[in-house]
C-alpha positions as CSV (number, residue, x, y, z in Angstrom):
1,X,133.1,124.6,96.2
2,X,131.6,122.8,99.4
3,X,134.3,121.6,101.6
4,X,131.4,119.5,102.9
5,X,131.7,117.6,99.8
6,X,135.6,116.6,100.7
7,X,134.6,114.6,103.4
8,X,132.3,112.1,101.3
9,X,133.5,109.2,100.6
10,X,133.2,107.0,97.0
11,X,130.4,104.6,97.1
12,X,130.8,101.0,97.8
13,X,130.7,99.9,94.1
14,X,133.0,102.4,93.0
15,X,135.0,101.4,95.5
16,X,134.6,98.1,95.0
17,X,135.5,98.4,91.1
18,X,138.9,100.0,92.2
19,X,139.4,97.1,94.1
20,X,138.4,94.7,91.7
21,X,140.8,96.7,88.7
22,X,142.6,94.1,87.1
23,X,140.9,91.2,87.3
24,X,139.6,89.0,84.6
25,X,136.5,87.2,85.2
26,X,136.8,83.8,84.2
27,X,135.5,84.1,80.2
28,X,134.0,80.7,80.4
29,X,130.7,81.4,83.0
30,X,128.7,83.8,81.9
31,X,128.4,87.0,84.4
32,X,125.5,86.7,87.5
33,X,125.4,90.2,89.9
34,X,124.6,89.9,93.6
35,X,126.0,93.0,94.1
36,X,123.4,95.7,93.3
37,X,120.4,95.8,95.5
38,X,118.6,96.7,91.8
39,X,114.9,95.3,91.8
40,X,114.7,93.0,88.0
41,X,111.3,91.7,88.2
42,X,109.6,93.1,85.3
43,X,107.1,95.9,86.0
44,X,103.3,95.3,87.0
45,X,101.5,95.8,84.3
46,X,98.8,98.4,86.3
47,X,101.7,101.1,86.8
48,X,102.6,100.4,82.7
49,X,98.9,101.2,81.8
50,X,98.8,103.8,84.1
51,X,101.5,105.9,83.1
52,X,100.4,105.0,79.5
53,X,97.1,106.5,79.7
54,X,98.2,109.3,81.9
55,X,101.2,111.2,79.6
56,X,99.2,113.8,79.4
57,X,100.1,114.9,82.7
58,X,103.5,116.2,81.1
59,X,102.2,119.1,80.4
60,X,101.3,120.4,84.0
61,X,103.7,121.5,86.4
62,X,103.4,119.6,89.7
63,X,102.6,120.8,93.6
64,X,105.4,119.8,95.8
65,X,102.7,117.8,98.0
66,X,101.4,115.8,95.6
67,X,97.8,115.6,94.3
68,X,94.8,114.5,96.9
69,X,94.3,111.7,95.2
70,X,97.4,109.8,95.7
71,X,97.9,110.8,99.2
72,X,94.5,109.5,99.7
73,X,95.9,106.7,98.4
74,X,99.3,106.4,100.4
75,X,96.6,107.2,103.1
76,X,94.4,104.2,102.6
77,X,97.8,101.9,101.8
78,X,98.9,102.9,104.8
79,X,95.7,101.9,106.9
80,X,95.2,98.5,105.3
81,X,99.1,97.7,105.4
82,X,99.3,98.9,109.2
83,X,95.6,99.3,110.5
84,X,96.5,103.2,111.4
85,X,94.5,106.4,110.5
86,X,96.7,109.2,109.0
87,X,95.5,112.6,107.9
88,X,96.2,112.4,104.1
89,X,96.4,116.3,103.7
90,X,99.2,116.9,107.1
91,X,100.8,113.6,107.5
92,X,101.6,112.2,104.3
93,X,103.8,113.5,101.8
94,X,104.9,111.9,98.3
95,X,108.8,111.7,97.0
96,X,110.5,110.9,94.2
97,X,111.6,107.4,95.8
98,X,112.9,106.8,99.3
99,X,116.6,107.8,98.4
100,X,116.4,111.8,97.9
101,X,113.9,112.2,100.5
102,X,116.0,110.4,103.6
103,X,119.1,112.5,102.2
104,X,116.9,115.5,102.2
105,X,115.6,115.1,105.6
106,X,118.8,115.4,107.3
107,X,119.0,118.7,105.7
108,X,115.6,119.9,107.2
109,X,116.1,119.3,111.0
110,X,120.1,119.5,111.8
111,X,121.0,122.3,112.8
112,X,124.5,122.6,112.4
113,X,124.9,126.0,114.5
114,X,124.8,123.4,117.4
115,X,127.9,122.5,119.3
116,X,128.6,118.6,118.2
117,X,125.6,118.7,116.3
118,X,125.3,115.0,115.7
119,X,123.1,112.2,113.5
120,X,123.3,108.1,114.6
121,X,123.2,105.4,112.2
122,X,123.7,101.7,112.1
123,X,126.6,100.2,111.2
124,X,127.0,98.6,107.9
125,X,124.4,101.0,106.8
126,X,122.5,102.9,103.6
127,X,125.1,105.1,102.4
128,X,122.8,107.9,102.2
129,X,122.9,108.7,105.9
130,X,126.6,109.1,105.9
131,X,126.6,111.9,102.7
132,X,123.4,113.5,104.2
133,X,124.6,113.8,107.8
134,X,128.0,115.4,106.8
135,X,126.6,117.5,104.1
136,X,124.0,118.9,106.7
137,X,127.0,119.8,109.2
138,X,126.5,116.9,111.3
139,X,129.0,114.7,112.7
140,X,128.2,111.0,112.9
141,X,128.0,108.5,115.4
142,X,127.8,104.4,114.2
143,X,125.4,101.8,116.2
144,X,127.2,98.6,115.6
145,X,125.2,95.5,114.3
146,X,125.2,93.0,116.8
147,X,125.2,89.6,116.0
148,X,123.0,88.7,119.2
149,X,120.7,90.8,117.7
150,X,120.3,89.3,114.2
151,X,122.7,91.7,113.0
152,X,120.0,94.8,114.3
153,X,122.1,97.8,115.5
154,X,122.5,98.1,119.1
155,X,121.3,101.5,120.1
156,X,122.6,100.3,123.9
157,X,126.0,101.0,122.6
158,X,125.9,104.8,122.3
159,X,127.2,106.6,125.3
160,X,124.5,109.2,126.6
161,X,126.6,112.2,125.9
162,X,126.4,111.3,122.8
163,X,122.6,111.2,122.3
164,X,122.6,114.4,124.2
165,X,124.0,116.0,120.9
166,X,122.0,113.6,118.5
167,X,119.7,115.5,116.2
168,X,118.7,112.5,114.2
169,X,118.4,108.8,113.7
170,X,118.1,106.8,111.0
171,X,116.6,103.7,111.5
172,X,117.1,100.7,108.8
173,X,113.9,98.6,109.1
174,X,113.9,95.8,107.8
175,X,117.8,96.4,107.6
176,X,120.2,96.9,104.6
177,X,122.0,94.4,104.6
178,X,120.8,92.6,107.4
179,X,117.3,92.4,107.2
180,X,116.7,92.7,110.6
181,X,113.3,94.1,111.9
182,X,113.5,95.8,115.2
183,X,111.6,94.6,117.6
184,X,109.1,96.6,119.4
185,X,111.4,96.9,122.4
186,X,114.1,98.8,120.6
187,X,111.4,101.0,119.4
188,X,110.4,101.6,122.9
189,X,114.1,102.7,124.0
190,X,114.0,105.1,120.9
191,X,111.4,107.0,121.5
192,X,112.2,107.1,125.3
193,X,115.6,108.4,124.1
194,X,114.1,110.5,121.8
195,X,111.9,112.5,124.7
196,X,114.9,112.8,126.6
197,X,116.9,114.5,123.8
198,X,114.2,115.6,121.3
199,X,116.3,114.0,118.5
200,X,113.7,113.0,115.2
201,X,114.0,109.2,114.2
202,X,114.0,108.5,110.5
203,X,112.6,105.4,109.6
204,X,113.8,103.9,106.1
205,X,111.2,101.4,105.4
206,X,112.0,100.4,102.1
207,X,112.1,96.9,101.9
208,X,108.4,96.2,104.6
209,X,106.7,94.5,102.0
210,X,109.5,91.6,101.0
211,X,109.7,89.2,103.3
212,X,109.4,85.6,104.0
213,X,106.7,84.4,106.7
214,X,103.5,85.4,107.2
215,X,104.1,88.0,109.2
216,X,104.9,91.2,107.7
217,X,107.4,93.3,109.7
218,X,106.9,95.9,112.3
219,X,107.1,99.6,111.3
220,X,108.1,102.7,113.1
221,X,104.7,104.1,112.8
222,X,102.9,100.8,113.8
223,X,105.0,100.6,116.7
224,X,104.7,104.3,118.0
225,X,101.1,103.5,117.7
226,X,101.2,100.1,119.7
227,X,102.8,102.1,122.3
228,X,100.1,104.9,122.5
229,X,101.9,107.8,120.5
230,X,99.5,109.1,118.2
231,X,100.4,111.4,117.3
232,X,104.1,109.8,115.5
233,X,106.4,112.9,117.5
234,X,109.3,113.3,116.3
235,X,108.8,110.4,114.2
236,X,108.7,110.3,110.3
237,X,108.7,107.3,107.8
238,X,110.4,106.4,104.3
239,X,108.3,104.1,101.6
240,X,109.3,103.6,98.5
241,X,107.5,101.6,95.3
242,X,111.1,100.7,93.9
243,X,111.3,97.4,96.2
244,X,107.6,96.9,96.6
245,X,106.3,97.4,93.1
246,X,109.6,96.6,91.3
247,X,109.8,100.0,89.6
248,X,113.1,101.3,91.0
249,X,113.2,103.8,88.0
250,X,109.6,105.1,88.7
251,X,111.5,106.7,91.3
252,X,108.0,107.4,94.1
253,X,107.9,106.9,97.9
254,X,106.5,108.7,100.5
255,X,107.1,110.1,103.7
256,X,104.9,110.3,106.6
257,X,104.5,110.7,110.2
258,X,104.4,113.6,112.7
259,X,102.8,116.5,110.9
260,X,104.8,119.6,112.0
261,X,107.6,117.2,110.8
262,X,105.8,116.6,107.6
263,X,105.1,120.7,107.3
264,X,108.7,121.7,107.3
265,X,109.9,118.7,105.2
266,X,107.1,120.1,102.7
267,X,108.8,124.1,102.7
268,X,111.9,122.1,102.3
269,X,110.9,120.2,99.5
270,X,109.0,123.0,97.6
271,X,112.2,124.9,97.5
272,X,114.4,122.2,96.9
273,X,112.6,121.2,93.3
274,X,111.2,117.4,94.6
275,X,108.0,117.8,93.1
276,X,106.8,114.2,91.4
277,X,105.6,114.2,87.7
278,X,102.0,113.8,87.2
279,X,102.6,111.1,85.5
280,X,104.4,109.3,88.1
281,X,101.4,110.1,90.7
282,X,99.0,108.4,88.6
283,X,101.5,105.0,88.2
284,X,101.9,104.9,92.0
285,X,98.1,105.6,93.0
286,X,97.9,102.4,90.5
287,X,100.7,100.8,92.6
288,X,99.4,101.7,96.0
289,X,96.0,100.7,95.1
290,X,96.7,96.8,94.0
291,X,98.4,94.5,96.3
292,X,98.5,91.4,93.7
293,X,101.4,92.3,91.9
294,X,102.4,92.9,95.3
295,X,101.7,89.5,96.3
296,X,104.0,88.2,93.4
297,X,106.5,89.9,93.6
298,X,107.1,88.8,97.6
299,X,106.6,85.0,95.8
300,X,109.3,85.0,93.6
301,X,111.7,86.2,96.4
302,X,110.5,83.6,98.4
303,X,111.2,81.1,95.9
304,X,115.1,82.2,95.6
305,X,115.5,81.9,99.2
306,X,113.9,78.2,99.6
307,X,116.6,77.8,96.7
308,X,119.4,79.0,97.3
309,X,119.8,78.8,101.0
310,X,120.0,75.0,101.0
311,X,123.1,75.4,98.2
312,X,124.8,77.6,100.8
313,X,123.5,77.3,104.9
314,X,126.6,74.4,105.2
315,X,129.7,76.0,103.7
316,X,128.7,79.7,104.9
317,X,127.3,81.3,108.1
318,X,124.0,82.5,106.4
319,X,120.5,82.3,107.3
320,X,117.1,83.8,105.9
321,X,116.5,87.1,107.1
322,X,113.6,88.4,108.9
323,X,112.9,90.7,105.8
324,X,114.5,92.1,102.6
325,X,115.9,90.6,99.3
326,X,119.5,90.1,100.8
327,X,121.7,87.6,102.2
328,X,124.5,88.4,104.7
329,X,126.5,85.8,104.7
330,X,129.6,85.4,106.7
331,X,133.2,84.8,105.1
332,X,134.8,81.0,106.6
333,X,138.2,82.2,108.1
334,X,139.5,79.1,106.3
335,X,139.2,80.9,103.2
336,X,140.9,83.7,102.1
337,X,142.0,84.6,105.7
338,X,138.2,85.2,106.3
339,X,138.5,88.7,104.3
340,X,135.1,89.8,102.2
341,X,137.1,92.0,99.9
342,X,139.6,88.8,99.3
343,X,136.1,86.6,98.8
344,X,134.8,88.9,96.8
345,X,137.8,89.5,94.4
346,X,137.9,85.1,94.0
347,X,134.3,84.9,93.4
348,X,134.2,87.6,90.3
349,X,137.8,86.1,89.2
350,X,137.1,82.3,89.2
351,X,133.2,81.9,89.5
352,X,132.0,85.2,87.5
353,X,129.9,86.1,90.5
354,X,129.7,89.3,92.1
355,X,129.0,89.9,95.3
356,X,129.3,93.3,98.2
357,X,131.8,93.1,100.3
358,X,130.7,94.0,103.7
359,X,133.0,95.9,105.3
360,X,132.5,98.4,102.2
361,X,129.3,99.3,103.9
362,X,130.3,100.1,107.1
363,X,132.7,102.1,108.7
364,X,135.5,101.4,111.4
365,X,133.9,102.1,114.8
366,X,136.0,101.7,117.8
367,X,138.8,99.6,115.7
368,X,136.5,97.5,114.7
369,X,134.4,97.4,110.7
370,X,131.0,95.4,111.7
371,X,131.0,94.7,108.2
372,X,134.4,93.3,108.0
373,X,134.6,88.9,107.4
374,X,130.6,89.5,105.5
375,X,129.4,89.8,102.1
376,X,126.3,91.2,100.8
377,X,124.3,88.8,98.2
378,X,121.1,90.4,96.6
379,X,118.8,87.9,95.2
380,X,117.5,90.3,92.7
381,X,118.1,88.3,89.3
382,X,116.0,85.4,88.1
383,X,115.8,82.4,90.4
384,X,117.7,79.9,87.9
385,X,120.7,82.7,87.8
386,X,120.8,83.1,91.8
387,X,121.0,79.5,92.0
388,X,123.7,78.7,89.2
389,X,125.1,81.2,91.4
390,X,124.8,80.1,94.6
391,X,126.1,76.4,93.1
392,X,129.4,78.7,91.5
393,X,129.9,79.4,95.2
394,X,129.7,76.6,96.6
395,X,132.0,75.1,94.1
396,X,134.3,77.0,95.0
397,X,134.5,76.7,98.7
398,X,134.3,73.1,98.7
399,X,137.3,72.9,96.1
400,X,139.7,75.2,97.9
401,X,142.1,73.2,100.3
């Protein structure tokens, strides 16, 4: 076997279930989730009729790179959504959703033959980036969310020694479970850091399309752009439908960027077995090319905010995020010592409400879980359930002593 594989650790809702063995959820409320980050929204109905009237496709094997058509149509997504012209045939390349292609990326550029070969991530983060760093032979260093800066990760924090051995970041933008967007600033200190050190930034993008002004949030390409690198260097970006379209078992994203990047992610990929169904290209051209289901689906998540934050903004430290369909709340040290896993464990027992416990997402970093005293809340369920959960809550809190 791997000996690799002994040094992952059991995801946070495994984890969390081990935790949670033994407790009975009170029988007379009827179970609401905020755990999962699982998109419910039902499915636009352009993706159904596309992959209805497209199941012939099943009997064609697939190129790893994906037909022209849909990366003209990631292509042309891309330009509208961010006003930048990519070469659809050497800078864009589909994937089977954002997950399997951020864990595969690690295992294109880290070379593990390098002394303290290392890859940075925030802190709480995607567990991904953990299992694909050590799996690649990497060793891992943590940027800490900051509370200064909405929760973003400070990059500042990471000695220079450190990023001497970095081979790759991954950047969380907007940020699981934050939803922080990095402002163009931070960019700008990546990318310096990055020509310094020659590390490649990964940009998990997953959640650009959900959020709750006007403006839609900054990403990695965008900003390399506003900042006169053309040509994305070192720079490569993760889409996925699953959060955009509601389809999280379509299982379609893309990756795309600098094209030498995008070249030896494709040999990668054609060896590793990624290629996407036919099928599933012809859904997400569907998706990719209609930005009203698009338009709903950002609605209703704007509706469960404007309800549920004013159940919750005066008995927790929450507030909206920038981006993103979570809530990172913070644990009163009045109740239950201020511990998420202790929160947690009362919700599901006495209000039949789940919620993430944040320190499950992070990891210790210098004595010290940025996740600890926070739980994660996804408003993924129907906006009557998030707010007969958010009123459980708030129960609660206001009936303990």
């Amino acid at each position: 076997m791997n000996p690799r594989l002994e040094l992952l650790q059991a995801y946070p809702f495994e984890r969390l279930r081990a935790l949670q063995a033994g407790i009975t959820p009170n029988p007379a409320l009827p179970p609401i989730s905020l755990g999962l980050g699982e998109p419910r929204h039902p499915a636009p109905a352009v993706v159904l009729e596309a992959l209805r009237e497209n199941l012939a496709g099943l009997s064609n094997y697939p190129a790893t790179a994906g037909n022209p058509e849909l990366r003209a149509a990631i292509a042309a997504w891309i330009q509208r959504r961010y006003g930048l012209q990519l070469d659809a045939a050497t800078q864009v390349l589909p994937c089977n959703g954002s997950r399997e292609a951020l864990f595969a990326i690690a295992q294109t550029v880290v070379d593990a033959s390098q002394p303290g070969a290392t890859v940075v991530v925030p802190n709480p983060f995607y567990q991904i980036y953990e299992g694909a760093a050590l799996l690649a032979g990497a060793q891992l260093a943590f940027a800490d969310s900051d509370p200064a800066r909405n929760f973003g990760a400070d990059w500042g924090a990471i000695p220079d020694d450190t990023w001497a051995r970095t081979q790759l970041v991954y950047v969380c933008s907007p940020g699981n479970p934050s939803g922080a967007v990095m402002p163009l600033l931070e960019w700008q200190r990546l990318f310096e850091l990055s020509d310094r050190h020659g590390f490649v930034i990964a940009a998990d993008e997953c959640y650009s399309e959900i959020y709750l002004g006007d403006q839609a949030p900054l990403g990695g390409l965008e900003a390399a752009a506003k900042l006169g690198r053309h040509d994305y260097r070192r720079l490569i970006s993760f889409t996925s439908l699953s959060k955009r379209s509601s389809v999280p078992g379509l299982r379609s994203g893309f990756v795309a960027g600098d094209a030498a990047l995008i070249k030896a992610f494709t040999l990668y990929r054609t060896y590793h077995g990624s290629a996407m169904s036919p099928v599933v290209q012809a859904a997400s051209i569907a998706a990719w090319n209609d930005e009203a289901h698009v338009l709903e689906n950002r609605a209703a998540y704007q509706a469960k905010f404007a309800a549920v934050l004013p159940l919750l903004q005066d008995v927790l430290d929450v507030a909206a995020p920038d981006a993103g369909f979570y809530l990172w709340a913070g644990v009163p040290k009045t109740l239950c010592g201020g511990c998420d896993i202790e929160f947690a464990k009362a919700l599901l027992g006495q209000c039949n409400v789940q919620v993430l416990p944040g320190s499950l997402l992070a990891r210790p970093n210098h004595g010290h879980n940025p996740g600890q005293g926070r739980v994660r809340m996804a408003l993924v369920a129907e906006v009557e359930a998030c707010v007969q959960a958010a009123q459980r809550i708030r129960t609660f809190i206001e009936s303990q002593p």
